[in-house]
ModelCIF file with pLDDT and N, C-alpha, C, O atoms, coordinates in Angstrom:
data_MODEL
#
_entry.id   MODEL 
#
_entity.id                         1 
_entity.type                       polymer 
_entity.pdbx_number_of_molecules   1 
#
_entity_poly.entity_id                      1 
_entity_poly.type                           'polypeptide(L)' 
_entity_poly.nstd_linkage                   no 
_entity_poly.nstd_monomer                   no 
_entity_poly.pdbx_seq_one_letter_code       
;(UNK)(UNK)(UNK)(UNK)(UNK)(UNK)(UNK)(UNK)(UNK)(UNK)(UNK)(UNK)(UNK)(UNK)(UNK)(UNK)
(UNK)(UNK)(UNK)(UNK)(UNK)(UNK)(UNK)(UNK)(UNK)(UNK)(UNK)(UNK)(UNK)(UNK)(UNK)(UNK)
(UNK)(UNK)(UNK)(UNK)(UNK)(UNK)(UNK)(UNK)(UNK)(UNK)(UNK)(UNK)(UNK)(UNK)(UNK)
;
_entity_poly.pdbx_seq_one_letter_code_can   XXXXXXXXXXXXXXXXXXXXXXXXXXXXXXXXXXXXXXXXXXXXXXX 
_entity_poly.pdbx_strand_id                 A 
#
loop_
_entity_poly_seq.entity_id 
_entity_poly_seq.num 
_entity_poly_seq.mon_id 
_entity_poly_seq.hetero 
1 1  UNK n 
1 2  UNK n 
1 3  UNK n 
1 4  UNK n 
1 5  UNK n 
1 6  UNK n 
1 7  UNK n 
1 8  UNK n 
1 9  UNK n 
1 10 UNK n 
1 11 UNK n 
1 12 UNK n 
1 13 UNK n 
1 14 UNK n 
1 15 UNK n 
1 16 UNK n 
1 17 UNK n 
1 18 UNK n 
1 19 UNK n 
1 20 UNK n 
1 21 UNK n 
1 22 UNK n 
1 23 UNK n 
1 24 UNK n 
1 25 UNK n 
1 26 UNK n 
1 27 UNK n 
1 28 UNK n 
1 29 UNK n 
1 30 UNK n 
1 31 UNK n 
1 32 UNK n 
1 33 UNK n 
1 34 UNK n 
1 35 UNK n 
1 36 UNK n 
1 37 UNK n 
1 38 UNK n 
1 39 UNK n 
1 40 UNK n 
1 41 UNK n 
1 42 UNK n 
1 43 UNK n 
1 44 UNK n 
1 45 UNK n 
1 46 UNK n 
1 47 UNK n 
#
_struct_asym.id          A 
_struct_asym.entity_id   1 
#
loop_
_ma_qa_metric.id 
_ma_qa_metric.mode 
_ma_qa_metric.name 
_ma_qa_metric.software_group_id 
_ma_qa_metric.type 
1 global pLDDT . pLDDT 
2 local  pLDDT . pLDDT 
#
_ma_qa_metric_global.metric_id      1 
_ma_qa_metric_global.metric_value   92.60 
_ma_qa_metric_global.model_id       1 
_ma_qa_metric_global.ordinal_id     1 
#
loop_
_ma_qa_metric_local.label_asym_id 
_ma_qa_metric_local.label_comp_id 
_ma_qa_metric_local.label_seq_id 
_ma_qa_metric_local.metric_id 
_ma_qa_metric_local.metric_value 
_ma_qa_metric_local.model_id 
_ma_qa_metric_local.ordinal_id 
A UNK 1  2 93.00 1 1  
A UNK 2  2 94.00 1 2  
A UNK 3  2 95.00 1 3  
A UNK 4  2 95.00 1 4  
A UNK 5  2 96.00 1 5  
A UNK 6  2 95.00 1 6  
A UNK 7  2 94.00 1 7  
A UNK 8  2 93.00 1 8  
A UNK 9  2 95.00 1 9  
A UNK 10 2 95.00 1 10 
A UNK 11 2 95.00 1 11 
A UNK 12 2 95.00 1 12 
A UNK 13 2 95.00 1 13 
A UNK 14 2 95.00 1 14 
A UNK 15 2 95.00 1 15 
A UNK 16 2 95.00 1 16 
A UNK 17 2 95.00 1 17 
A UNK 18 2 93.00 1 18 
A UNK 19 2 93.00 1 19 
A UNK 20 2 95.00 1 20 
A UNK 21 2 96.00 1 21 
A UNK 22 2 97.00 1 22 
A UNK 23 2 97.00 1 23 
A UNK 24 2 97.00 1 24 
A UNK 25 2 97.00 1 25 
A UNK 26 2 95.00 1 26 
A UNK 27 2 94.00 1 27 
A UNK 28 2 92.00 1 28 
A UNK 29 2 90.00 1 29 
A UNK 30 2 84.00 1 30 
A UNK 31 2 85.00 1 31 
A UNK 32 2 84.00 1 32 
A UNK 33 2 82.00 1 33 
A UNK 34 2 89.00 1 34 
A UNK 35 2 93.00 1 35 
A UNK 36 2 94.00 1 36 
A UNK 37 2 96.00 1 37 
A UNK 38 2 97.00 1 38 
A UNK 39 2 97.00 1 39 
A UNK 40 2 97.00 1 40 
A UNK 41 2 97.00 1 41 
A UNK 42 2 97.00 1 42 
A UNK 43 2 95.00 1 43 
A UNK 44 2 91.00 1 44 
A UNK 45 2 82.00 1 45 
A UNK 46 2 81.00 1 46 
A UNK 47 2 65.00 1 47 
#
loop_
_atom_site.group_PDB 
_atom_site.id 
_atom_site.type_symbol 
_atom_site.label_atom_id 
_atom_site.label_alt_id 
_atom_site.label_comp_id 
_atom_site.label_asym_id 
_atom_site.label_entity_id 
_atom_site.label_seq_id 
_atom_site.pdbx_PDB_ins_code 
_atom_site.Cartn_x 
_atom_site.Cartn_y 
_atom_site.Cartn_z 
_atom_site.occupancy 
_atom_site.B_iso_or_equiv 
_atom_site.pdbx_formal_charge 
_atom_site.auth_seq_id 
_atom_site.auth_comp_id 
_atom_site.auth_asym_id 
_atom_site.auth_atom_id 
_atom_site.pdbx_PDB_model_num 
ATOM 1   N N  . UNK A 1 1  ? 11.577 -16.363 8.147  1.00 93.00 ? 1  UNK A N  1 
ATOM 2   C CA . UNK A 1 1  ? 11.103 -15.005 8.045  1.00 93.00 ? 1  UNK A CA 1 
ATOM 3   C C  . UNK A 1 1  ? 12.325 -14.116 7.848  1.00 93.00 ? 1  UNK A C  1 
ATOM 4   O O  . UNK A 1 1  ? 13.400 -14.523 8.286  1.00 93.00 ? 1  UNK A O  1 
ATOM 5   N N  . UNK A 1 2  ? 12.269 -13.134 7.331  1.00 94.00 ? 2  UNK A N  1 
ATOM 6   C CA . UNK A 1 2  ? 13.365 -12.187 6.702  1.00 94.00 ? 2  UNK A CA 1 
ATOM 7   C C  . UNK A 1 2  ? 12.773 -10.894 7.333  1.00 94.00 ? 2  UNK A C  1 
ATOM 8   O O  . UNK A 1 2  ? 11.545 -10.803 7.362  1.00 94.00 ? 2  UNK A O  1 
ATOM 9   N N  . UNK A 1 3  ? 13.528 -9.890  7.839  1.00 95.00 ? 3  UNK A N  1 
ATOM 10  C CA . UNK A 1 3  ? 13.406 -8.427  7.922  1.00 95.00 ? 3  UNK A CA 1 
ATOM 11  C C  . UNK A 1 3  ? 14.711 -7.744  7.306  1.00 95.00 ? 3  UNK A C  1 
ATOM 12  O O  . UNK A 1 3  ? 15.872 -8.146  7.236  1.00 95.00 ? 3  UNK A O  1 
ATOM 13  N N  . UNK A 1 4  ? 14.116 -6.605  6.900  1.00 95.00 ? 4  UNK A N  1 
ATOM 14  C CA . UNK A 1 4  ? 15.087 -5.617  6.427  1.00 95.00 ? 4  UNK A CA 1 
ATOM 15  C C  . UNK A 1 4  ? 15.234 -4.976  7.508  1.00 95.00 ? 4  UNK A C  1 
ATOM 16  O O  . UNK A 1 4  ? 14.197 -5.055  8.166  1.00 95.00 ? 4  UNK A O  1 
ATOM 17  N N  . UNK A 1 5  ? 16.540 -3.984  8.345  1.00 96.00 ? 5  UNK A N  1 
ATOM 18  C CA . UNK A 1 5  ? 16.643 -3.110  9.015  1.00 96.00 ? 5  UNK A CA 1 
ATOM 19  C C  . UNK A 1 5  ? 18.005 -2.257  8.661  1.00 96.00 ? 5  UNK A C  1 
ATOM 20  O O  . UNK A 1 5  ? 19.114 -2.720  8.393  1.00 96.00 ? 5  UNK A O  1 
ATOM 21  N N  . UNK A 1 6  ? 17.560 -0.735  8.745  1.00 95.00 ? 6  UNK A N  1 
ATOM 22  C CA . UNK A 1 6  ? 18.910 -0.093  8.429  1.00 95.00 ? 6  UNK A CA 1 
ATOM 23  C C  . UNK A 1 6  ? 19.991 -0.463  9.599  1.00 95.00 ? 6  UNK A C  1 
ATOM 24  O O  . UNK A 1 6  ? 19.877 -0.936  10.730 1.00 95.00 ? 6  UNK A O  1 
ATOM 25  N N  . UNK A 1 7  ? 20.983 -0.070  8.882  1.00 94.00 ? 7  UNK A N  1 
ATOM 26  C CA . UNK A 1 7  ? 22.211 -0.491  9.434  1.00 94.00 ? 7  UNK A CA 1 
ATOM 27  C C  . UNK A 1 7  ? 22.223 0.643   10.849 1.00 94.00 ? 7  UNK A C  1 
ATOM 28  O O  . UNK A 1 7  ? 22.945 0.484   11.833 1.00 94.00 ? 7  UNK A O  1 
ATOM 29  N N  . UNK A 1 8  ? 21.714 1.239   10.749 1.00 93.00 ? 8  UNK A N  1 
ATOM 30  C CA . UNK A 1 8  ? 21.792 2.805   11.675 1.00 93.00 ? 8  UNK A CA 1 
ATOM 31  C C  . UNK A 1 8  ? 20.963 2.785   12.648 1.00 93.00 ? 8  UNK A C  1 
ATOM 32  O O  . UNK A 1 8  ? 21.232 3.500   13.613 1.00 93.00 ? 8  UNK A O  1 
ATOM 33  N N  . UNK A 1 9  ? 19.880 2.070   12.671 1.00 95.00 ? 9  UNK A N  1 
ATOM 34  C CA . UNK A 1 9  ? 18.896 1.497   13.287 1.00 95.00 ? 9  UNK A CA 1 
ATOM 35  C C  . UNK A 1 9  ? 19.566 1.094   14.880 1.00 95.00 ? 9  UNK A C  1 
ATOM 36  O O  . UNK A 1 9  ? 20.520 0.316   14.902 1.00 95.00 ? 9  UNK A O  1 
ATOM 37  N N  . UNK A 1 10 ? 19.134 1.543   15.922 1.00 95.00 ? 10 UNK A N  1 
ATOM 38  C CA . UNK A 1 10 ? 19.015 0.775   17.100 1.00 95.00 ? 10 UNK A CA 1 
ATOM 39  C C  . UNK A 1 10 ? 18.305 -0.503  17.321 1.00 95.00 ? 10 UNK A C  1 
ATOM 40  O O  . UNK A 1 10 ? 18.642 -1.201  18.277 1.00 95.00 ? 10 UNK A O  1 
ATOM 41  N N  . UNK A 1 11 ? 17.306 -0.897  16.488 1.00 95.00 ? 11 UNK A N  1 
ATOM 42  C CA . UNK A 1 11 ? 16.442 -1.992  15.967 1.00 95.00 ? 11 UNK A CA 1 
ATOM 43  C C  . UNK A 1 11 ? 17.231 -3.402  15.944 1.00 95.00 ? 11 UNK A C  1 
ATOM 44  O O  . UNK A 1 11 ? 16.731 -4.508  16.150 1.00 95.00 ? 11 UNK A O  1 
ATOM 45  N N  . UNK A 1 12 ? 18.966 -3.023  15.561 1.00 95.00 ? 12 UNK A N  1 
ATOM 46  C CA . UNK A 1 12 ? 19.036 -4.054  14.531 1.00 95.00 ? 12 UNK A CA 1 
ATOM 47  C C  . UNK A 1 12 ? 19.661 -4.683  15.515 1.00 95.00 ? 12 UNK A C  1 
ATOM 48  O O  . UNK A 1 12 ? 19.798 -5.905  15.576 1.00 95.00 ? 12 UNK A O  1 
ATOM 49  N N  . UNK A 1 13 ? 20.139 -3.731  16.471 1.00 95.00 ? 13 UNK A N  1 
ATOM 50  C CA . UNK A 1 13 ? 20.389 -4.776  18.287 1.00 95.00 ? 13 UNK A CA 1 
ATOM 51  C C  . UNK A 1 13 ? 19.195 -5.993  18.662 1.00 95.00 ? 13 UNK A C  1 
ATOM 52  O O  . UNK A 1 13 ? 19.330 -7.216  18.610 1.00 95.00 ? 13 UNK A O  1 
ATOM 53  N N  . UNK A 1 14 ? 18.279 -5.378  18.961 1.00 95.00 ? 14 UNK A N  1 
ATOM 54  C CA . UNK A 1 14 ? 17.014 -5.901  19.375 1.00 95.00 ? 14 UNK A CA 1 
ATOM 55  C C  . UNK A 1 14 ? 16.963 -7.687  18.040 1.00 95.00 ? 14 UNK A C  1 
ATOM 56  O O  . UNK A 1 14 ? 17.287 -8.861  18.219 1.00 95.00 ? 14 UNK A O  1 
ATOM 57  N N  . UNK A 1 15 ? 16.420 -6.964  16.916 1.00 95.00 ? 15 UNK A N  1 
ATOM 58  C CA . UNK A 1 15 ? 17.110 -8.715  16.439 1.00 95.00 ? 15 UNK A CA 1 
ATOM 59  C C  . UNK A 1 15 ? 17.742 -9.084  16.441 1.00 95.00 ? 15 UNK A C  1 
ATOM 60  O O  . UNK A 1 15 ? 17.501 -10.260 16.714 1.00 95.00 ? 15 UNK A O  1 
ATOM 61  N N  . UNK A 1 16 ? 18.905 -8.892  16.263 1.00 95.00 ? 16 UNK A N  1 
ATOM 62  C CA . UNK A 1 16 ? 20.251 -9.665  16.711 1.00 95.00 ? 16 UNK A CA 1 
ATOM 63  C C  . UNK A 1 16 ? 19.916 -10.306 17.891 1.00 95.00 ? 16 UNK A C  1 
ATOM 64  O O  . UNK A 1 16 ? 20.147 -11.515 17.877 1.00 95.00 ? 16 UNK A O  1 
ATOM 65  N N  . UNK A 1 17 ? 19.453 -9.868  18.881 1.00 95.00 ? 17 UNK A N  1 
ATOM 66  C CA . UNK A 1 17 ? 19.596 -10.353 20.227 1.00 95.00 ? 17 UNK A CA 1 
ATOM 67  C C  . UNK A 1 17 ? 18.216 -11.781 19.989 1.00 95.00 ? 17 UNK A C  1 
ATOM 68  O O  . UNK A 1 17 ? 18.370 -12.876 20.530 1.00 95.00 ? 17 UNK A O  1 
ATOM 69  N N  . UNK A 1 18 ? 17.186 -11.512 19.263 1.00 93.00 ? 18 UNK A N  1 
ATOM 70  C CA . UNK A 1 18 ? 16.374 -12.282 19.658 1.00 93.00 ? 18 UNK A CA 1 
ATOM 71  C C  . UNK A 1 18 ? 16.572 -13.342 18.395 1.00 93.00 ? 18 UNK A C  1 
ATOM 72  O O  . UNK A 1 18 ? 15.538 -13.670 17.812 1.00 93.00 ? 18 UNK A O  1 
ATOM 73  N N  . UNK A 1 19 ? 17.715 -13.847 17.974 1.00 93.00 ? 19 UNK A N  1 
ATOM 74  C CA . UNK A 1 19 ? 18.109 -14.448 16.974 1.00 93.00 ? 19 UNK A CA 1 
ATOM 75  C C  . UNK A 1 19 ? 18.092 -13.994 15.614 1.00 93.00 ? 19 UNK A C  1 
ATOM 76  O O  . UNK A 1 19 ? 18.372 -14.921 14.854 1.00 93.00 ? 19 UNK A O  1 
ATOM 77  N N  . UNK A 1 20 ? 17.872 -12.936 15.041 1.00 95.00 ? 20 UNK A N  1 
ATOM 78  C CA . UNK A 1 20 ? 18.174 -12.551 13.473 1.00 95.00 ? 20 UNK A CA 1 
ATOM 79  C C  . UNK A 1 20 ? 19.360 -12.724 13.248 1.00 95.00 ? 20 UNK A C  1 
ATOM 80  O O  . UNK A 1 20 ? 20.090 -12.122 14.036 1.00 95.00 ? 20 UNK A O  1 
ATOM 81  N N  . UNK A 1 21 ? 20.056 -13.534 12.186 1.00 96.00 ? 21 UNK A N  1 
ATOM 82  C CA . UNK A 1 21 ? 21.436 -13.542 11.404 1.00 96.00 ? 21 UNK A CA 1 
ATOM 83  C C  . UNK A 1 21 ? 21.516 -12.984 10.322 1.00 96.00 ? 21 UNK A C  1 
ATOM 84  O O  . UNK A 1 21 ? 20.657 -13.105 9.449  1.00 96.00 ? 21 UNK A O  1 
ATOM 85  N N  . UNK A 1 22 ? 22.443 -12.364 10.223 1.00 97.00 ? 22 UNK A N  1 
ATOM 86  C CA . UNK A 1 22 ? 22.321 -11.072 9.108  1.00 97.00 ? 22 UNK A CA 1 
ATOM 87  C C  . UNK A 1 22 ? 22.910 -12.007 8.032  1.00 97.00 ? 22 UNK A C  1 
ATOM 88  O O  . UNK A 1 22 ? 23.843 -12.776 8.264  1.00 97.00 ? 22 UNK A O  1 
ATOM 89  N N  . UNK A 1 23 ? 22.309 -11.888 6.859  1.00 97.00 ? 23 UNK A N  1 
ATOM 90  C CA . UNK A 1 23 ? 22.606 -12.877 5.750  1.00 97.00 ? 23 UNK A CA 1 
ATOM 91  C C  . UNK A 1 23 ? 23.014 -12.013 4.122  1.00 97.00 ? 23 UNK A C  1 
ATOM 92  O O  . UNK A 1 23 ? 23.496 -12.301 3.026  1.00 97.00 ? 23 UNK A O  1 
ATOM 93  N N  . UNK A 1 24 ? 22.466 -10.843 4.834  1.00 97.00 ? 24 UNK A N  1 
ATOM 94  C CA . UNK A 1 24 ? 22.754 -10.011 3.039  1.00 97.00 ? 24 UNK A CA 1 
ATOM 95  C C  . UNK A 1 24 ? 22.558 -8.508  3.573  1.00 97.00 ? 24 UNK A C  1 
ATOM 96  O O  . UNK A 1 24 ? 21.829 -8.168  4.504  1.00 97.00 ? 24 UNK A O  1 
ATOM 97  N N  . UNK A 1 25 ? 23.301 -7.754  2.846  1.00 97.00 ? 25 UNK A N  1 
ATOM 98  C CA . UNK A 1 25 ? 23.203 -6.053  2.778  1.00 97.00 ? 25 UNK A CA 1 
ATOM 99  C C  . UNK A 1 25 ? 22.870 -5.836  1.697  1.00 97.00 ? 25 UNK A C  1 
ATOM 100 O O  . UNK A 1 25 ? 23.209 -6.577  0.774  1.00 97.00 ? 25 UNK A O  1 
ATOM 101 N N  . UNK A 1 26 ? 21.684 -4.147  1.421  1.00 95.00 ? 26 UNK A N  1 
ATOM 102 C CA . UNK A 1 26 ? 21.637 -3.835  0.343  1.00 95.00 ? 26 UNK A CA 1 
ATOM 103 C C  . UNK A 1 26 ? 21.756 -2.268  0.809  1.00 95.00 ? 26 UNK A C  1 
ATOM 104 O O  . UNK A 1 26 ? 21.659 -1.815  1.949  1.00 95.00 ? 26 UNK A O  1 
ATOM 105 N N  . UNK A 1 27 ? 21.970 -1.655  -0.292 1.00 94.00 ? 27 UNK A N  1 
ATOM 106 C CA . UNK A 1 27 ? 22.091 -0.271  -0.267 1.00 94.00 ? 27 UNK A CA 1 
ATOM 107 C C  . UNK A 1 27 ? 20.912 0.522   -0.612 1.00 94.00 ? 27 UNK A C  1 
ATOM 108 O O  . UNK A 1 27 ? 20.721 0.565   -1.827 1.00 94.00 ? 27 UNK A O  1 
ATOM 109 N N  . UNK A 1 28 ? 20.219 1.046   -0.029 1.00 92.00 ? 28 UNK A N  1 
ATOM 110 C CA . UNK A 1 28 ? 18.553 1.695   -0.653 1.00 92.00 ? 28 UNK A CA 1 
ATOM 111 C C  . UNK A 1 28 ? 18.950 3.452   -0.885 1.00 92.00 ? 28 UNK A C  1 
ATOM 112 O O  . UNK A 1 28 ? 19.781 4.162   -0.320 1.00 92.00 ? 28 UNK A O  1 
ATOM 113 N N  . UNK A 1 29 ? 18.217 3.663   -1.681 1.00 90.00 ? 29 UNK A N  1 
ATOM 114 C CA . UNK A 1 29 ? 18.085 5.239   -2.320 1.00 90.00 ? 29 UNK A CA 1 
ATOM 115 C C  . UNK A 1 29 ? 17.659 5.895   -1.202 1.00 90.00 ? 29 UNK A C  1 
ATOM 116 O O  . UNK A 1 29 ? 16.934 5.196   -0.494 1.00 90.00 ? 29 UNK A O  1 
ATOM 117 N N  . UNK A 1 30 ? 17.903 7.210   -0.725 1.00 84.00 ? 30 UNK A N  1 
ATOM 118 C CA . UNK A 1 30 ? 17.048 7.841   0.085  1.00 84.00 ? 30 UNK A CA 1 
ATOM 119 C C  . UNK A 1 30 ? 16.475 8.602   -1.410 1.00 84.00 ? 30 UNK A C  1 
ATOM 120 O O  . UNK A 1 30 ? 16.727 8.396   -2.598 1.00 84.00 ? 30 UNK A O  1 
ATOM 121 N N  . UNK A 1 31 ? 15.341 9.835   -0.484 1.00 85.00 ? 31 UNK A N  1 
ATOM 122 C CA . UNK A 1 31 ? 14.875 10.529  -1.381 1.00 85.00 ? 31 UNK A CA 1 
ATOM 123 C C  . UNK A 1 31 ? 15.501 11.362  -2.005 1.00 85.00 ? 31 UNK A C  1 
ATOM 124 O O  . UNK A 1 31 ? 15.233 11.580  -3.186 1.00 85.00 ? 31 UNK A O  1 
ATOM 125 N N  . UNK A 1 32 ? 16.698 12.164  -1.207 1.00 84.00 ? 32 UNK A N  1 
ATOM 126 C CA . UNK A 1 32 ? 17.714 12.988  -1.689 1.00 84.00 ? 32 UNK A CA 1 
ATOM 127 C C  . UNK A 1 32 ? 18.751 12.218  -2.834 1.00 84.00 ? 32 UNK A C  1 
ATOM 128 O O  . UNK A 1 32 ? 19.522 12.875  -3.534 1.00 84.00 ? 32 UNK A O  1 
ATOM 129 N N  . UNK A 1 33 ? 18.670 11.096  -2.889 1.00 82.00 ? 33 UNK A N  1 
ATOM 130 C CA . UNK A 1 33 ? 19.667 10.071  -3.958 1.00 82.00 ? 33 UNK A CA 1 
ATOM 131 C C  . UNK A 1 33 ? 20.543 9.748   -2.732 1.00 82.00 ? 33 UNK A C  1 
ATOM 132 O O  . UNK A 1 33 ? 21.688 9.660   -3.174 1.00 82.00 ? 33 UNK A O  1 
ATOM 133 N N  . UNK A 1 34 ? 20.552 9.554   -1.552 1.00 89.00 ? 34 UNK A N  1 
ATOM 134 C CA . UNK A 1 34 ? 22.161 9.007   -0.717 1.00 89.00 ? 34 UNK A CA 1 
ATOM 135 C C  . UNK A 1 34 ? 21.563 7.552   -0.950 1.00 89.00 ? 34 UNK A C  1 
ATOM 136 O O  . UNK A 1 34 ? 20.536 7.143   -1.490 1.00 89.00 ? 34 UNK A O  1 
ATOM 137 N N  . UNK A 1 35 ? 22.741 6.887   -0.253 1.00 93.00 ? 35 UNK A N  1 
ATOM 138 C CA . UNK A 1 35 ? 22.705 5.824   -0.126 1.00 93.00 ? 35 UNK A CA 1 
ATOM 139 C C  . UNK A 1 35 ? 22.757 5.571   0.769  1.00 93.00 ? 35 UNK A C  1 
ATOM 140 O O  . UNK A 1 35 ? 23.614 6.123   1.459  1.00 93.00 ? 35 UNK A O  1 
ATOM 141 N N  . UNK A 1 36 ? 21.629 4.283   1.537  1.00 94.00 ? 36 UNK A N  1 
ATOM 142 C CA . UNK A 1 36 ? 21.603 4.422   2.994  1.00 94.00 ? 36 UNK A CA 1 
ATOM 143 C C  . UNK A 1 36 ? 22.062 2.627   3.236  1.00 94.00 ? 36 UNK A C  1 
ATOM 144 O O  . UNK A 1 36 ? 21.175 1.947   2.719  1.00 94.00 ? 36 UNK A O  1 
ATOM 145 N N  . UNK A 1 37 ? 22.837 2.005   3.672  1.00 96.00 ? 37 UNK A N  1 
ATOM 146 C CA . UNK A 1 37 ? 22.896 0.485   4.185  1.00 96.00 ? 37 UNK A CA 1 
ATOM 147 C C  . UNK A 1 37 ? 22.195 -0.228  5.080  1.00 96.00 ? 37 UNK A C  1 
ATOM 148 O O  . UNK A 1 37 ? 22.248 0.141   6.253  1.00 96.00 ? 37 UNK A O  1 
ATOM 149 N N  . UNK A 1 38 ? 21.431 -1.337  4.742  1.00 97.00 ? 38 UNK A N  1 
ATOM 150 C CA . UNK A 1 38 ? 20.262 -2.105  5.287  1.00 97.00 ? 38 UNK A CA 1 
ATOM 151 C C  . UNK A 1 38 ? 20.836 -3.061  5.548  1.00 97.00 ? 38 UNK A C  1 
ATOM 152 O O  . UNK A 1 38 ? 21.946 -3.097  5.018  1.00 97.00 ? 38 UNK A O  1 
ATOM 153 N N  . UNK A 1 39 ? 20.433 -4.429  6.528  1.00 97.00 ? 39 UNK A N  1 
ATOM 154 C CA . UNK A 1 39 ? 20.757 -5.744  6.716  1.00 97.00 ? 39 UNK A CA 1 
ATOM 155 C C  . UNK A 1 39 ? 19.535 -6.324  6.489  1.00 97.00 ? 39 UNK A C  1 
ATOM 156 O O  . UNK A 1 39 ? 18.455 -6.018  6.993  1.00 97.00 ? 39 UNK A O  1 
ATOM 157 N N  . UNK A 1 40 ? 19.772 -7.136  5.739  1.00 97.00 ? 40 UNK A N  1 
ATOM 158 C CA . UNK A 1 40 ? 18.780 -8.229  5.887  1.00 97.00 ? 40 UNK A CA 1 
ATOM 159 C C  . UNK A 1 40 ? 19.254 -9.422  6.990  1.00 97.00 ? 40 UNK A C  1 
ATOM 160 O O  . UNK A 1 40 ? 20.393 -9.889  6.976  1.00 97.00 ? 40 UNK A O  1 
ATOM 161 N N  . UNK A 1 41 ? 18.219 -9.841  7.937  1.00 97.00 ? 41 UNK A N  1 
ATOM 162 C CA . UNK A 1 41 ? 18.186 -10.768 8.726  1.00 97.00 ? 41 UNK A CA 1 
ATOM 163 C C  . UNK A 1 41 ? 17.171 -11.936 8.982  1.00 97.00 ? 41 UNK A C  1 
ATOM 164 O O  . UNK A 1 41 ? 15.961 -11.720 9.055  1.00 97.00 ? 41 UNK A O  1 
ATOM 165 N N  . UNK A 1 42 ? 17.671 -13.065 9.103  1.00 97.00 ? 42 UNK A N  1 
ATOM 166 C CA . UNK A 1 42 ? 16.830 -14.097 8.891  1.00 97.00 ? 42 UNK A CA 1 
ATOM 167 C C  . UNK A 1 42 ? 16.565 -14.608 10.259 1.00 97.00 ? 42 UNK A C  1 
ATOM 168 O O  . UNK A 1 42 ? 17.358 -14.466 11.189 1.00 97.00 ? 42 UNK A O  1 
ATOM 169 N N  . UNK A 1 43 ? 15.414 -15.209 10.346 1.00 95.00 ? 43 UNK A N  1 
ATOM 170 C CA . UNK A 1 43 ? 14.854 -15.957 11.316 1.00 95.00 ? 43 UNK A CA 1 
ATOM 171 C C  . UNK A 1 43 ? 14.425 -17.267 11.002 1.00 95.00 ? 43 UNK A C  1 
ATOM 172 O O  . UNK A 1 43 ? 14.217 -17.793 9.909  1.00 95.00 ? 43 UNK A O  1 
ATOM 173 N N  . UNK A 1 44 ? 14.323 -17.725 12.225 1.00 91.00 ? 44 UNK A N  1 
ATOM 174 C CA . UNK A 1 44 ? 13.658 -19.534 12.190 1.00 91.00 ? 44 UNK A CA 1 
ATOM 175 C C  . UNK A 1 44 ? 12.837 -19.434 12.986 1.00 91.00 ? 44 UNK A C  1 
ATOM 176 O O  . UNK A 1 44 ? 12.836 -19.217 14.198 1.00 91.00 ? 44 UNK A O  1 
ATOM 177 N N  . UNK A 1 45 ? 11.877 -19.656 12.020 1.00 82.00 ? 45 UNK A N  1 
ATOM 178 C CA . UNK A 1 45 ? 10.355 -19.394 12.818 1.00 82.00 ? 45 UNK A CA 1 
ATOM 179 C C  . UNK A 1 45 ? 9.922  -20.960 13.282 1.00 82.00 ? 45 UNK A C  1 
ATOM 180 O O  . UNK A 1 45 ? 9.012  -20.885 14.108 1.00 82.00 ? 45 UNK A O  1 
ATOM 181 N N  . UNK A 1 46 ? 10.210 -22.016 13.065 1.00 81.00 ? 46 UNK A N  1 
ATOM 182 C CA . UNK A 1 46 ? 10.146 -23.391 13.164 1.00 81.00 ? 46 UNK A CA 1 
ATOM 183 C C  . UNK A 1 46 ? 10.830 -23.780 13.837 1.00 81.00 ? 46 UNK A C  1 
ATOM 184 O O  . UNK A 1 46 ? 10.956 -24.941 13.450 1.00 81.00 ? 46 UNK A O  1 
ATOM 185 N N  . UNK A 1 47 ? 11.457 -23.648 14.682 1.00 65.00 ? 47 UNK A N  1 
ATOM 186 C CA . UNK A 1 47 ? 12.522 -24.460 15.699 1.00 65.00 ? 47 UNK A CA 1 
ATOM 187 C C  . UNK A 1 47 ? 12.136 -24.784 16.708 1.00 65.00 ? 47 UNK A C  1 
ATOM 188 O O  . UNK A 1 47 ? 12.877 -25.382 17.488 1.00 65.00 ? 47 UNK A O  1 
#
């Protein structure tokens, strides 16, 4: 399983902690045009 979470996110504690490994960043548009940094994090849902 994969989630996206911004980098800015207090969120991205919470997976980290419950095993998400961050495997890729992307940069997403806000509406104003910024650029905001995301992690993608993976899980093992099978273990």
């Amino acid at each position: 399983m994969y989630v996206e979470v911004l980098a800015e996110n207090d969120a991205l504690a919470f997976y980290r902690k419950y095993g998400g490994d961050i495997v890729d960043s992307c940069d997403i548009n806000s509406t104003h045009q910024e650029k905001i940094k995301a992690y993608i994090l993976k899980f093992s849902i099978f273990e």
